[in-house]
N, C-alpha and C positions, 0 to 999 in steps of 0.2 A: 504494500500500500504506500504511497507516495504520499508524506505529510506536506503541508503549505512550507513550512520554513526549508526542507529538500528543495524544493521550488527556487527561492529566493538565492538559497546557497549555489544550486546549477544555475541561474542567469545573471547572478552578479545584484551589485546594490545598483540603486538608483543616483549612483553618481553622474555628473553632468547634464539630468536632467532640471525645467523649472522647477521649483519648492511648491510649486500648487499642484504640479502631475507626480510627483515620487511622492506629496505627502495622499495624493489618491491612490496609487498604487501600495501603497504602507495600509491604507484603511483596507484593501480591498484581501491582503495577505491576511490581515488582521481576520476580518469575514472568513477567508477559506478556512485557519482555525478552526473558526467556530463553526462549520459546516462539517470539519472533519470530526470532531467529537462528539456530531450526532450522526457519524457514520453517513453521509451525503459523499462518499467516496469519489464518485463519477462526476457528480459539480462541481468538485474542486479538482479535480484534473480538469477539467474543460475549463474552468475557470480560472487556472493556472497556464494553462496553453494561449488564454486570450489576454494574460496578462504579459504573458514574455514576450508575444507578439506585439503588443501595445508597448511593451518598455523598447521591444530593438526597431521599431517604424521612427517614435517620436527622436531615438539617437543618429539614426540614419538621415531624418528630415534636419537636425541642427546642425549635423555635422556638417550638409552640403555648406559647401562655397557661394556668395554672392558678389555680384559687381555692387561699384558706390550707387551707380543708378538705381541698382535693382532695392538695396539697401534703404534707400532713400525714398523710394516707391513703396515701401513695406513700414516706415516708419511715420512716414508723413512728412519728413525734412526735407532740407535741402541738402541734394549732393555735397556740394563746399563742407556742408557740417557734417557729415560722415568721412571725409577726407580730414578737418580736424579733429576728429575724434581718433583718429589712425595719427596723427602725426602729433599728436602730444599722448598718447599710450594709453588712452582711454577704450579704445578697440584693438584687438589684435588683430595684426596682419597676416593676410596668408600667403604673399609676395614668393614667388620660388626664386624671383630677380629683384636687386634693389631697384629698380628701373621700369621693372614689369606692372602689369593694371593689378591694381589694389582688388583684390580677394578677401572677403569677410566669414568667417562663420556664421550662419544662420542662428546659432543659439546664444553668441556673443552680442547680437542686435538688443537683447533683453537686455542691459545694461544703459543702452540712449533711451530705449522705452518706457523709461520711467518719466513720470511729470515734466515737463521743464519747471527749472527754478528763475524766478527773476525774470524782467524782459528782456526781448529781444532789440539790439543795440544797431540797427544797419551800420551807421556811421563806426560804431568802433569794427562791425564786421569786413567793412569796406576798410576802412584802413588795414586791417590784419593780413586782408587780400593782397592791396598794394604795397605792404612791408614786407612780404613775400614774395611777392615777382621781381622787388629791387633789388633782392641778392644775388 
């Protein structure tokens, strides 16, 4: 018989995923327990089957790569501001070239997706722009 924690131990923790889907999948291991100790054998293997599949899709879907474009299509910003965010270390890069188009992890964007704080400044944006092209 295959307990839920067997389960967790063969596909690994829920590391690198969001804190809202690994604290889902933690409730959901929790429930197989409790399904296993009234002997519901079969629902917690299916249930278990639909959760290792759900934890390697959502690590497969962040891991992909994205352009600034696409990054900035996904967030609601502006390119410029996802290229700042790579060039003071706020997003990591996935550059295979120091020269090459900037590459973002899909699950590193959760990071800018948070609130903005504070407004938005054109004029010191615009200046940071052209204090950049001067060098």
């Amino acid at each position: 018989m295959m307990r839920p924690s067997d389960a967790v131990n063969d596909a690994g923790n829920s590391a690198g995923l969001p804190a809202w889907l690994a604290t889902f999948i933690q409730d959901a291991e929790r429930e197989n327990e409790t399904l296993s100790e009234n002997g519901a054998t079969h629902a917690v293997a299916a249930r278990v089957a639909l959760l290792n599949r759900l934890r390697a899709s959502a690590k497969e879907y962040l891991d992909t790569e994205v352009t600034v474009e696409e990054a900035a299509a996904l967030l609601g910003r502006h390119p410029e501001t996802i290229r700042r965010a790579v060039r003071n270390g706020s997003l990591p890069d996935g550059r295979a070239k120091a020269r090459g188009n900037i590459r973002i992890r899909r699950g590193a964007l959760e990071k800018l997706a948070a609130p903005r704080r504070g407004t938005y400044d054109p004029i010191a944006d615009a200046q940071d722009i052209a204090q950049r092209r001067s060098k």
